[in-house]
C-alpha positions as CSV (number, residue, x, y, z in Angstrom):
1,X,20.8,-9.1,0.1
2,X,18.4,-8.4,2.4
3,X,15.7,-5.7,1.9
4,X,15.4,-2.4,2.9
5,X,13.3,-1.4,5.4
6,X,11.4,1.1,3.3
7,X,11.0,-1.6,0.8
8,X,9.3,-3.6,3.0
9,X,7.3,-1.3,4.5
10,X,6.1,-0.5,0.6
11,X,5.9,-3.8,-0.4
12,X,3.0,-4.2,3.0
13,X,1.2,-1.1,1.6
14,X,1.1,-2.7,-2.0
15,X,-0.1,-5.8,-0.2
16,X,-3.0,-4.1,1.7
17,X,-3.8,-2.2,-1.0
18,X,-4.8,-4.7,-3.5
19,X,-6.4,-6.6,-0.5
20,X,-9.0,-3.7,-1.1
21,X,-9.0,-3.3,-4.9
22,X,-6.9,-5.1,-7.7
23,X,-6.3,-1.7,-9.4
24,X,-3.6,0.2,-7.5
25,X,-1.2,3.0,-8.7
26,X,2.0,4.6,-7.2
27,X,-0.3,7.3,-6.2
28,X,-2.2,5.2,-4.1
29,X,0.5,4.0,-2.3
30,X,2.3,7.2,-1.9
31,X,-1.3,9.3,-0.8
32,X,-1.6,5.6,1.6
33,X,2.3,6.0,2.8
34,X,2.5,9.7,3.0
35,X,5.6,10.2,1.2
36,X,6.3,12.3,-2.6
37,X,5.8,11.1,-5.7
38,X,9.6,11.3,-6.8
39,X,10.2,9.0,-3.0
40,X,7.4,6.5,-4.3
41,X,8.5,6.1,-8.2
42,X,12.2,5.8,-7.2
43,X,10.9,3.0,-4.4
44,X,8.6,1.2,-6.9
45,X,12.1,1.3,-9.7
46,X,13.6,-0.7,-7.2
47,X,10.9,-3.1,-6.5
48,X,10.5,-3.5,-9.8
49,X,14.2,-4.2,-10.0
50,X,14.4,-6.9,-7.8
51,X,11.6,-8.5,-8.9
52,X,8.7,-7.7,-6.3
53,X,6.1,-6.0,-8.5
54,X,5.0,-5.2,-12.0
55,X,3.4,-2.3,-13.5
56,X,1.0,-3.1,-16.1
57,X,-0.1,-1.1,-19.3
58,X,-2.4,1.0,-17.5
59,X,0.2,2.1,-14.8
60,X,-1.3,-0.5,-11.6
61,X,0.8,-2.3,-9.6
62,X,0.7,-6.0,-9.4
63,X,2.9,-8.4,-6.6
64,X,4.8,-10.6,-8.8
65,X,4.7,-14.1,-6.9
66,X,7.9,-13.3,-4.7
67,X,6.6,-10.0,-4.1
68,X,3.6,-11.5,-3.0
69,X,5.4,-13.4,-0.7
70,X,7.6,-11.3,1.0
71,X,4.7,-8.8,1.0
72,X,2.5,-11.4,3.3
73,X,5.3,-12.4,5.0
74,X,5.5,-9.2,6.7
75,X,2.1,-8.2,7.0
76,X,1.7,-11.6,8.6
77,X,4.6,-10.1,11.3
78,X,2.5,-6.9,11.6
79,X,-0.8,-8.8,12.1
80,X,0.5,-10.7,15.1
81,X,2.9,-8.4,16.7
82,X,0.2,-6.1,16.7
83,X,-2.3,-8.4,18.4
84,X,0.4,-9.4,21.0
85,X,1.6,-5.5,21.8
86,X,-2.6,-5.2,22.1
87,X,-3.1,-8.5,24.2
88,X,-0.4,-7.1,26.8
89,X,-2.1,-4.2,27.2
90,X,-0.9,-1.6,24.7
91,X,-3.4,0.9,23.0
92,X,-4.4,-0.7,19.4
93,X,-3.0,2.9,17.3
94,X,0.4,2.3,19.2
95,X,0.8,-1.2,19.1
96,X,0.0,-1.0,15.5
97,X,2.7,2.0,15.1
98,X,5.1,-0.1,17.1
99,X,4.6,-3.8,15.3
100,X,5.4,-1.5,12.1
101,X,8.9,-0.7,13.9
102,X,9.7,-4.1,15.0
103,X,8.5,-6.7,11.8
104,X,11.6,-5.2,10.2
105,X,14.3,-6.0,12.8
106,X,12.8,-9.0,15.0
107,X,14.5,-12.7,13.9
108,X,12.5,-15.4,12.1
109,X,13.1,-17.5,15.7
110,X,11.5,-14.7,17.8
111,X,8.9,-14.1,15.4
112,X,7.9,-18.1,15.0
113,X,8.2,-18.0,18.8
114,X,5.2,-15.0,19.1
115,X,3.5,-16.8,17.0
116,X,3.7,-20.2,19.0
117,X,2.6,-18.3,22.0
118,X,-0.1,-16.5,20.3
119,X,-1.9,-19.4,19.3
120,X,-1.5,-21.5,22.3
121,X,-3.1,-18.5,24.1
122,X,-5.6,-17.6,21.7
């Protein structure tokens, strides 16, 4: 089954979180997200469910290996569409909102496509 939206969209904030520091809590990523504490724990019962992160002793977060890959799968997809929207001529804050809004939808082909094209026009 494929992945919620939200659940991507935490996953990414998990990812960029522990890009910064290895010790992140569902605090973090809710005070990072903007959403409740009761919206965050239920999101990170279902991550843990389906096997995207651990929590350790101490309450941080950790990507478990197919988190992690997901995770930079689609911060990868934000990355470039963002630099594309931005190379087109969109302002950086709305091509960054807007990348957010299409890595969730866009196909694997499209994407790959971008990504060609990107790089052959660096």
């Amino acid at each position: 089954m494929a992945m919620q939206e939200s659940g991507e969209m935490y996953l990414e904030t998990i990812y960029v979180l522990t890009r910064k520091s290895n010790n992140v809590r569902a605090i973090d990523v809710g005070e990072h997200m903007g959403f409740s504490k009761p919206s965050v724990s239920r999101a990170m019962g279902l991550l843990r469910d389906e096997g995207m992160i651990e929590k350790d002793k101490d309450g941080f977060i950790r990507l478990t290996n197919a988190g992690e890959i997901k995770a930079k799968n689609i911060y990868e997809r934000h990355t470039v569409l963002t630099k594309m929207l931005i190379s087109i001529g969109v302002d950086e804050e709305t091509a960054s909102e807007d990348a957010c809004r299409i890595e969730h939808y866009i196909s694997d082909k499209t994407f790959n496509a971008i990504k060609a094209h990107m790089k052959e026009h660096k």
